[in-house]
C-alpha positions, 0 to 999 in steps of 0.5 A, a space after each residue: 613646392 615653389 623654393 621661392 626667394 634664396 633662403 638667405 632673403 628670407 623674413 619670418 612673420 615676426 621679422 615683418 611685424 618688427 619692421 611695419 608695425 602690423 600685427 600678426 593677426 593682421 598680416 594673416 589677414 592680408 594673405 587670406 585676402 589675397 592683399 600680399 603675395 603668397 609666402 613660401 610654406 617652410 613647415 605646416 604652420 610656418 611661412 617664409 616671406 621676403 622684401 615683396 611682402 614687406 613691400 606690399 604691407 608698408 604700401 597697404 599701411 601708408 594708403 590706410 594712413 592717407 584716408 584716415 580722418 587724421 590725414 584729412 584734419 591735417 590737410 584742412 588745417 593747413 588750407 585754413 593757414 594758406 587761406 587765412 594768409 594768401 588770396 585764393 588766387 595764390 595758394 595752390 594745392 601744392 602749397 597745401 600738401 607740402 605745408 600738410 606733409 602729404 603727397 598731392 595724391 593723398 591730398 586729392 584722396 579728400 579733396 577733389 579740387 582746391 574749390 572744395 579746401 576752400 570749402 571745407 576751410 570755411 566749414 571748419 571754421 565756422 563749425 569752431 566759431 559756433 562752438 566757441 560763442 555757445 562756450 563764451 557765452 556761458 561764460 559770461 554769464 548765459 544769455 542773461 549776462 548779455 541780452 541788453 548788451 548788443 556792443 558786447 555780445 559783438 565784441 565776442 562774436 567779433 573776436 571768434 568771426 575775425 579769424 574766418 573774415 580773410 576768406 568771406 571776403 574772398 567768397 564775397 568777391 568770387 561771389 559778386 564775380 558771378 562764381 555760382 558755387 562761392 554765392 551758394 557756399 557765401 548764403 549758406 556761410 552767412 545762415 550758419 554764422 546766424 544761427 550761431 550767433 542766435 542759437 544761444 539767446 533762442 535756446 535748442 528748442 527754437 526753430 533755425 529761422 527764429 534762431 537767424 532772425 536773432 542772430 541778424 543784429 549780432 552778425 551786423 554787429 560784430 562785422 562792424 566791430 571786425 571791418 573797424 579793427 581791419 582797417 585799423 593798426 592793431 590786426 588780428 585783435 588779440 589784445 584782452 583775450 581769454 587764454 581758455 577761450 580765446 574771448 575777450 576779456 571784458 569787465 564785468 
């Protein structure tokens, strides 16, 4: 039998699930798999390891945190807060690991270039966006408390539209550049925003183009409304809003 590392160096299999966290069901798991070395047998049903098995298990563990959706989610937000902030030209994927707290490595396990965290930036706020209209919406009243009030339904919208403003226009001007990839993302962003905008007049049994036809005006609308408190002095327009909703706080 291999005598294996001075027994002094030993660890048992509790020593090494008081030091990585992972359970014993799981540390056997690795060893059948062939994901660690092999552990020296001190007895029938007893192994010894050392500081190579600690070793292989904290690297094993740290990978499955780096391709973890909450890994992902980090990463997004901190390439929203560059993107939000800085022109594409400035932010680079270092900033966003280090902002992130993840190696560049672990960044580039989700994203194969800083193009796709612009992408996936833009996604995500317009995924919220959608959300938070359909909410304020039914806050308000329902459709009914704003159909006949277009200043205020894009008084709302504007609100919510008005944190993803920084990178459409940033898309609009890789778009007007000849960039394909920025026109393509910039005619779907301008489609979704649409359908956001109409979805809650039109009702979910309404089809995609009858929802963005009704939400052409609102869209026109509400960027009126966010190109006028861009210019203005008061950016970004937080004064009046909802602290649930983050809406507006209109009268009745």
């Amino acid at each position: 039998m291999d005598p294996g590392p001075a027994a002094a160096g030993r660890l048992s299999l509790s020593d090494l699930v008081a030091r990585t966290g992972v359970p014993a069901s799981t540390i056997h798991h690795y060893r059948r798999a062939g994901l660690i070395p092999p552990p020296v047998r001190e007895a029938a049903n007893r192994f010894g390891y050392d500081e190579r098995h600690l070793d292989a298990i904290l690297r094993i563990r740290a990978q499955a945190a780096a391709d973890s959706p909450e890994c992902r989610g980090r990463v997004v937000a901190a390439a929203i807060e560059a993107f939000q902030t800085r022109s594409y030209a400035e932010v680079t994927v270092s900033d966003v690991a280090e902002a992130a707290g993840v190696a560049k490595g672990t960044l580039y396990r989700h994203f194969a270039s800083k193009e796709d965290l612009l992408t996936a930036a833009i996604e995500t706020l317009l995924a919220d966006t959608e959300s938070r209209f359909e909410a304020a919406v039914a806050a308000l009243g329902g459709p009914s408390g704003l159909t006949g009030d277009p200043e205020k339904t894009a008084l709302v919208f504007g609100h919510l539209v008005a944190g993803v403003l920084p990178m459409l226009l940033e898309l609009g001007a890789r778009a007007a550049k000849g960039h394909d990839p920025s026109a393509d993302l910039a005619r779907r962003v301008l489609r979704t925003l649409a359908e956001a905008g109409g979805r809650p007049f039109t009702g979910r049994e309404a089809s995609t183009d009858e929802a963005i036809q009704a939400g052409l005006s609102i869209i026109e609308s509400a960027f009126a409304t966010v190109l006028e408190w861009a210019v203005g002095t008061d950016w970004p327009p937080d004064e009046g809003l909802s602290a649930d909703l983050t809406v507006p706080n209109l009268p009745s």
